[in-house]
N, C-alpha and C positions, 0 to 999 in steps of 0.2 A: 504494500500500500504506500503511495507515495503522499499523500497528507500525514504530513505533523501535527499529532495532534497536541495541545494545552498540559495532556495530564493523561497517563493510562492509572487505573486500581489493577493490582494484581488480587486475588482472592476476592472471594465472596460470601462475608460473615458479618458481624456485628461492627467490626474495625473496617472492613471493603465497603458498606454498603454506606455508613457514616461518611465515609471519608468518598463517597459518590455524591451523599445527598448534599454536603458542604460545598465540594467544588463544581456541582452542578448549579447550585443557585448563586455561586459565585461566578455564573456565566461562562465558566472552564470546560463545559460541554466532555467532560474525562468519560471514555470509554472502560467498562469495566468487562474484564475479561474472570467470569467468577470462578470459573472452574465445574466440570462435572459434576463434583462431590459440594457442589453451594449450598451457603447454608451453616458449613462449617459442625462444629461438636452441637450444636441448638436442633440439629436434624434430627438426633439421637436422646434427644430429650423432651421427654412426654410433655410435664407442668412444671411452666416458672413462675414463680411467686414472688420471685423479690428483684424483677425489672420494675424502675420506676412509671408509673401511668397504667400499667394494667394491674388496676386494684383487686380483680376476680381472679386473676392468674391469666397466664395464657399457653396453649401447646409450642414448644420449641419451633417446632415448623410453620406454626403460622406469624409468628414473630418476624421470623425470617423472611416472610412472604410480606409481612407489612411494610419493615427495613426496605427491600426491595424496591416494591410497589414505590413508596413515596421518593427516593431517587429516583425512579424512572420519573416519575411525575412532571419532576422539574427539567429533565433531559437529560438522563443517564443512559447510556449504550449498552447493550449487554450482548458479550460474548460469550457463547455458555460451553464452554473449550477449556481445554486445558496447557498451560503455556508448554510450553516443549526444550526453547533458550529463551535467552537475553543479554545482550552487548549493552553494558554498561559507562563502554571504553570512550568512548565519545560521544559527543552530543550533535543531533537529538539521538536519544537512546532508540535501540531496537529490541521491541518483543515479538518472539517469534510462536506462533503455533503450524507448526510440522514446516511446510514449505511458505507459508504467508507469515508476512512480517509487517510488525505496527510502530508507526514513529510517535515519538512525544518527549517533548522538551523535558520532562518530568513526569517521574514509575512513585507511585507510591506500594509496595511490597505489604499486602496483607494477607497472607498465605494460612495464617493462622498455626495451631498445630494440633497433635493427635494423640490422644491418649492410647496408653499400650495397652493392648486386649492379651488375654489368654489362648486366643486363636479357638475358643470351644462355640458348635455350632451353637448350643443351645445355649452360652452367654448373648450370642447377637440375636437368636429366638427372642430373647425377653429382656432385649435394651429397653429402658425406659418403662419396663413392667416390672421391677424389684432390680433390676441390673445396674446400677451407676457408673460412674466416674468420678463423681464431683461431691464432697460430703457435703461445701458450702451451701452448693446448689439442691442437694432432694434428703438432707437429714432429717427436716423436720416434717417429710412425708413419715417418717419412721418412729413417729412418739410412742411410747411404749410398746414398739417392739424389739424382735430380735433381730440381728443382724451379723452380717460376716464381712470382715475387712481383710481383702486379702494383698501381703506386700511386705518387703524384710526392712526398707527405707525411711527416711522422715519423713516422706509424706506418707507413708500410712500410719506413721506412728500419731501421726498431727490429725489426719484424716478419722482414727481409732477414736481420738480423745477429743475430738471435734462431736462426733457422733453420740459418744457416749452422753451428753447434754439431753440427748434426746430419748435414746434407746435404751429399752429396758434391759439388755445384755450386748455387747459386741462381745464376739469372737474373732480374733486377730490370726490368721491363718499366715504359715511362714513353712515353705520348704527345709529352711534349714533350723538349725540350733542357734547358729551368728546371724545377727544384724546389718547388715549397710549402714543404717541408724545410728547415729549419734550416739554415745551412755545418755546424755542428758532425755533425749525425747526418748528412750527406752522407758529408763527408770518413770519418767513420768505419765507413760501407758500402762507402765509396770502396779505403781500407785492408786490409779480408778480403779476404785470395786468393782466398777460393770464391764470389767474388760477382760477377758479370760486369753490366756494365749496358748495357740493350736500350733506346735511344733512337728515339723518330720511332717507334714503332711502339705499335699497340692491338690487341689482343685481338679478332676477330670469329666466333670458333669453337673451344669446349673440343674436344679428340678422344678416343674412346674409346669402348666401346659397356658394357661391365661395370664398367670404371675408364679412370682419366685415364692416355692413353698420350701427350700431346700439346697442341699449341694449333697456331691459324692466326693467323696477324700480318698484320696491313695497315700498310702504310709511308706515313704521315699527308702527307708531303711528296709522294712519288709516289707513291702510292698502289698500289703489288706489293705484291703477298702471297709471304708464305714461312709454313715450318711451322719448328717447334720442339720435338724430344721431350723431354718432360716425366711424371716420377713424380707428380708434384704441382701443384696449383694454387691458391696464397694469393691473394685477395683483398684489397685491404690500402687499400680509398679512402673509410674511415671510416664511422661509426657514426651513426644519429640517434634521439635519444630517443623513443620512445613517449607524447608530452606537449601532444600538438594540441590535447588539451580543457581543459589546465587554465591554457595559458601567460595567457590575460585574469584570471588568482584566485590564481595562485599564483606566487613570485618564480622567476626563474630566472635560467640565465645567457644573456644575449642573443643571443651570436654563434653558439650550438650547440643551447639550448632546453633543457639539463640541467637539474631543479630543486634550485633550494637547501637548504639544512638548515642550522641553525642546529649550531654547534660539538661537536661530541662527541656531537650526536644528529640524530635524525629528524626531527626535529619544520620544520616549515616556514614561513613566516611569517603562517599560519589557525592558530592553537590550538584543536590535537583534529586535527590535518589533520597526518599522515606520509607524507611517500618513501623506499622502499627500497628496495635493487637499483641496476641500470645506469639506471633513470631518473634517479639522482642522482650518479651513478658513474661517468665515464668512466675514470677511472686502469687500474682493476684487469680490471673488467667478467669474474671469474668465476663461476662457478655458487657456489663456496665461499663467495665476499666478497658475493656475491647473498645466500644464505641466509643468512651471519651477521648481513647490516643487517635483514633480514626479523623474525629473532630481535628485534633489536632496536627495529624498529620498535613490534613484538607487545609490548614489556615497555614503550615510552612511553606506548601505547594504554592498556595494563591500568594502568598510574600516574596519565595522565591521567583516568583513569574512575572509579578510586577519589577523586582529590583534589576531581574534582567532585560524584560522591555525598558527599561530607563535607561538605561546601561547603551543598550543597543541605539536605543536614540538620539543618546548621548555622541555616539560612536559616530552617527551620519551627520549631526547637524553641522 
C-alpha cells in the first residue's frame, strides 16, 4: 500500500481499541490491524464486574464488541489479520501482513499478552465457567467457595492469598516440593488458614460438563491419580507477552520479553514507535490499566505527529 498513513494500532484489546478511539477522534484516521484472536484475554472471560460504567457487569466479549464499535464510530479501520513483520528501521514505518505492506508515520504496538494454559482440553471446555486466569478479575465470583490455584510462583502464591479473601478453602496445587516463589510470598500463603497446599501432584483433567465441579490429580512421584472437588479453577503459571515480532527492533526486558517504555510514557526506544497494555505491563495487567496506557499511548502518537509536522514545516519554509 502506498498511502502513509497518521498512525497504525497493532492489537486488538482494551489498550488497541482505546488507543483507536483517541486517535481516531483526534482526526489520525489510524488503521487498526487487530488480529484474529481480537478481543485479547476479555474473549475468555464470561463476567466483568469491576470495569468502570457497566454497573450490572458485562460479558468479556461484549465489552470488547462495544471498545470496538465506538472506535469505528469515529473512523477506525479494521484489519482483522494478523501482522506477519515490521520495519521499524526507518521512517515511515512498515507493517506487513504476508505479502501487503502498510505505511505510517507512527505503530502504536498493543499486542497485549497471554496467559499460560495447561494445554488440557477440558480446561478450555470450561474457560470462563469455573476456569480463570485472573484472581483480581473473577475471585469474588467464588464467595464461599472452594477453589484450586494451580502454580509453584509469586503469582500464585499472590493469586492463592488474593482469593482466599473470598473462598471458603483454596487449594494450592504444585508439581513439585520447591517453589519459584519467593520464602517471603511462600510463608505468607503458608500462614492463611484457608489455604491448604497440594504437593507432588499436576492437574490432568478439569471436571464438569456446564461448570467446574472438580479436577483429577496425578501424583508426579507415583504417579495415582485422585480427584479433588472444586468450585473453581485458577491458573496461576504466568503470563507471556505478545512481542515475537518486535523483540530484534525494539528494547525489552530479557528474561520475560515485556517491552520497554521510557519513564512516565509510551514511547519506546524507535521514536514514533509506542506500547500499551500488558505488552509492556506485567504488574497490573487489567482491562482498566490496559485502556488507560492505550489512552495514553493515543495522546504521544497525536504529540509526536504534531511536533513533526512543525518540524517538517519548519524544514520548507
Amino acid at each position: 500500500m502506498s498511502d502513509v498513513r497518521n498512525v497504525i494500532v497493532i492489537g486488538g484489546g482494551p489498550a488497541g481499541y482505546t488507543a483507536a478511539l483517541y486517535t481516531a477522534r483526534a482526526n489520525l484516521s489510524p488503521l487498526v490491524i487487530e488480529g484474529f484472536n481480537w478481543g485479547g484475554q476479555l474473549m475468555i472471560t464470561s463476567d466483568v464486574e469491576n470495569y468502570p460504567g457497566y454497573a450490572d457487569g458485562v460479558m468479556g466479549p461484549a465489552m470488547m464488541q462495544d471498545f470496538r464499535r465506538q472506535a469505528e464510530r469515529f473512523g477506525a479501520e479494521y484489519l482483522t489479520d494478523d501482522v506477519t513483520s515490521v520495519d521499524f528501521s526507518a521512517r515511515p514505518f512498515k507493517v506487513s501482513i504476508g505479502r501487503d505492506e502498510y505505511l505510517a508515520d507512527s505503530v502504536i504496538v498493543a499486542t497485549g499478552a497471554s496467559a499460560r494454559q495447561l494445554g488440557l482440553e477440558s480446561e478450555a471446555r470450561l474457560q470462563g465457567r469455573g476456569v480463570s486466569y485472573c484472581a483480581t478479575c473473577d475471585a469474588s465470583f467464588f464467595r464461599d467457595k472452594v477453589v484450586v490455584v494451580v502454580g509453584g510462583g509469586d503469582s500464585a502464591m499472590e493469586e492463592a492469598t488474593f482469593i482466599s479473601r473470598f473462598a471458603s478453602k483454596v487449594y494450592l496445587v504444585h508439581r513439585r516440593e520447591e517453589f519459584r516463589a519467593s520464602p517471603i510470598m511462600v510463608d505468607r500463603a503458608r500462614n492463611d488458614e484457608k489455604i491448604e497446599f497440594v504437593l507432588n501432584k499436576e492437574p490432568i483433567e478439569v471436571l464438569g460438563d456446564m461448570k467446574v465441579t472438580g479436577i483429577r490429580l496425578r501424583d508426579t512421584v507415583t504417579g495415582e491419580e485422585s480427584e479433588l472437588e472444586t468450585d473453581g479453577f485458577f491458573v496461576a503459571i504466568g503470563h507471556d507477552p505478545n512481542t515475537a515480532l518486535f523483540l530484534d527492533q525494539l528494547d525489552h526486558e530479557d528474561d520475560t520479553g515485556y517491552l520497554v517504555t521510557a519513564d512516565r510514557s509510551t514511547a519506546t526506544n524507535i521514536e514514533g514507535v509506542f506500547a500499551a497494555g500488558d505488552v509492556q505491563d506485567h504488574v497490573y495487567r487489567q482491562a482498566v490499566t490496559a485502556a488507560g496506557s492505550g489512552c495514553a499511548a493515543a495522546l504521544d502518537a497525536e504529540r509526536f505527529l504534531a511536533a513533526e509536522h512543525q518540524r517538517r514545516a519548519a524544514a520548507t519554509a
